[in-house]
KEKE-3310 file (N, C-alpha, C; in steps of 0.2 Angstrom, whole numbers, plus 5000, padded with zeros to 4 digits):
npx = (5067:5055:5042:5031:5020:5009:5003:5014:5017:5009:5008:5003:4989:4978:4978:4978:4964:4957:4958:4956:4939:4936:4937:4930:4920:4901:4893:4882:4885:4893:4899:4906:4905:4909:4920:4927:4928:4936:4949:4949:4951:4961:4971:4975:4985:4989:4993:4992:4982:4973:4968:4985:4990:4998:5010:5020:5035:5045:5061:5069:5083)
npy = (5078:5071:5065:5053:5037:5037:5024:5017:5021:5016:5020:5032:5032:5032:5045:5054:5048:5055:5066:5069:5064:5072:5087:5085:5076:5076:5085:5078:5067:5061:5050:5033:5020:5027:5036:5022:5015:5027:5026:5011:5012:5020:5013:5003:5001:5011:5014:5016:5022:5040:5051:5050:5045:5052:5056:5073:5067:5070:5069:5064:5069)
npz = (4969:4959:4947:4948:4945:4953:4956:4959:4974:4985:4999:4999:4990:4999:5005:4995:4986:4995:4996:4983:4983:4994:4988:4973:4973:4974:4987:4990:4986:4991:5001:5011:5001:4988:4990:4992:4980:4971:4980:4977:4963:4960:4965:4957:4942:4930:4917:4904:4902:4900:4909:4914:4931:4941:4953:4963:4970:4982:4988:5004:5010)
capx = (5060:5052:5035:5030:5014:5003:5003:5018:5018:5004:5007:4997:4981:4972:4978:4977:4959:4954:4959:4950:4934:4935:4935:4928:4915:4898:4893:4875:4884:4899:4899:4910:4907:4913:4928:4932:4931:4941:4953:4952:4955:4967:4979:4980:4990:4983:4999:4991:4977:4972:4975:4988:4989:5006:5012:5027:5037:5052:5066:5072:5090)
capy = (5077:5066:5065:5045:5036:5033:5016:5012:5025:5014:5023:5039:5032:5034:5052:5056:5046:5059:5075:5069:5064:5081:5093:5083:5074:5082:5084:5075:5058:5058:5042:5028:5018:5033:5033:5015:5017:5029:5022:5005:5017:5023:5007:5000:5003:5015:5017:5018:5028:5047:5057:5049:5047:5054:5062:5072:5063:5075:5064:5067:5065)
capz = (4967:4952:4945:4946:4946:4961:4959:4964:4980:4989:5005:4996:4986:5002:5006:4987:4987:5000:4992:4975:4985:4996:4982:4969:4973:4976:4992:4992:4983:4996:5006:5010:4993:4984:4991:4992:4972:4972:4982:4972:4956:4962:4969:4950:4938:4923:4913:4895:4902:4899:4910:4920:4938:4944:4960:4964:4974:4988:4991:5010:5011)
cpx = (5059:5044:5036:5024:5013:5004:5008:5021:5011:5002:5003:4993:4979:4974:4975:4969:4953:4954:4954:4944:4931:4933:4931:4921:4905:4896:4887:4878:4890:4896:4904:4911:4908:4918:4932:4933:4936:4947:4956:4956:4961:4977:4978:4980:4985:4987:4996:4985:4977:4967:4976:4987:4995:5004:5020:5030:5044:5056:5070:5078:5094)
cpy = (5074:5066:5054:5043:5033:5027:5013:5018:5022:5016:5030:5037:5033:5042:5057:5056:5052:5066:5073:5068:5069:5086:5090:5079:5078:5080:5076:5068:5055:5054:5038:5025:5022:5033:5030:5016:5020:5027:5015:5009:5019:5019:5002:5004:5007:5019:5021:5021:5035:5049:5050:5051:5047:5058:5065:5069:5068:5068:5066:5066:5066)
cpz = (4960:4952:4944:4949:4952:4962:4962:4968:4983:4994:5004:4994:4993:5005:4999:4986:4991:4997:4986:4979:4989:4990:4975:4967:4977:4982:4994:4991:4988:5003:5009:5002:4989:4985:4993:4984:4970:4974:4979:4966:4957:4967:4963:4947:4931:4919:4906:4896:4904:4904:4916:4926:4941:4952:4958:4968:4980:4991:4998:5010:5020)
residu = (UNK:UNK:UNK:UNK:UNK:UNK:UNK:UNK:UNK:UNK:UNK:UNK:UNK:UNK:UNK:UNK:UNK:UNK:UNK:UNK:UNK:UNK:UNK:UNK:UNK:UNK:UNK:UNK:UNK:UNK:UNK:UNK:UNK:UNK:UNK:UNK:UNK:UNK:UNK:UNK:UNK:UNK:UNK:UNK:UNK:UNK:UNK:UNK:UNK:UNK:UNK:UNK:UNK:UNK:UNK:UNK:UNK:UNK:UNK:UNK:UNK)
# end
């Protein structure tokens, strides 16, 4: 297991994107362009920004 940024695990921003837009967003503003934004936010890179966007990552062997 390792912690490493979202952006480069492409195959999660739209799982990730769903969870932040589920719990986060408020009910009345949830749409689609809500969480395309999200989803865009969330597939570049946002090294030198606070707060980072990491995941754990589980290594299967």
């Amino acid at each position: 297991m390792y912690i490493d940024y979202l952006y480069n695990h492409p195959k999660y921003v739209e799982t990730v994107s769903n969870w932040i837009c589920n719990e986060f967003v408020i009910e009345s503003e949830k749409n689609s362009k809500k969480l395309e934004q999200i989803t865009e936010y969330f597939s570049k890179p946002h090294y030198m920004l606070v707060p980072n966007i990491e995941v754990k990552v589980l290594q299967r062997s």
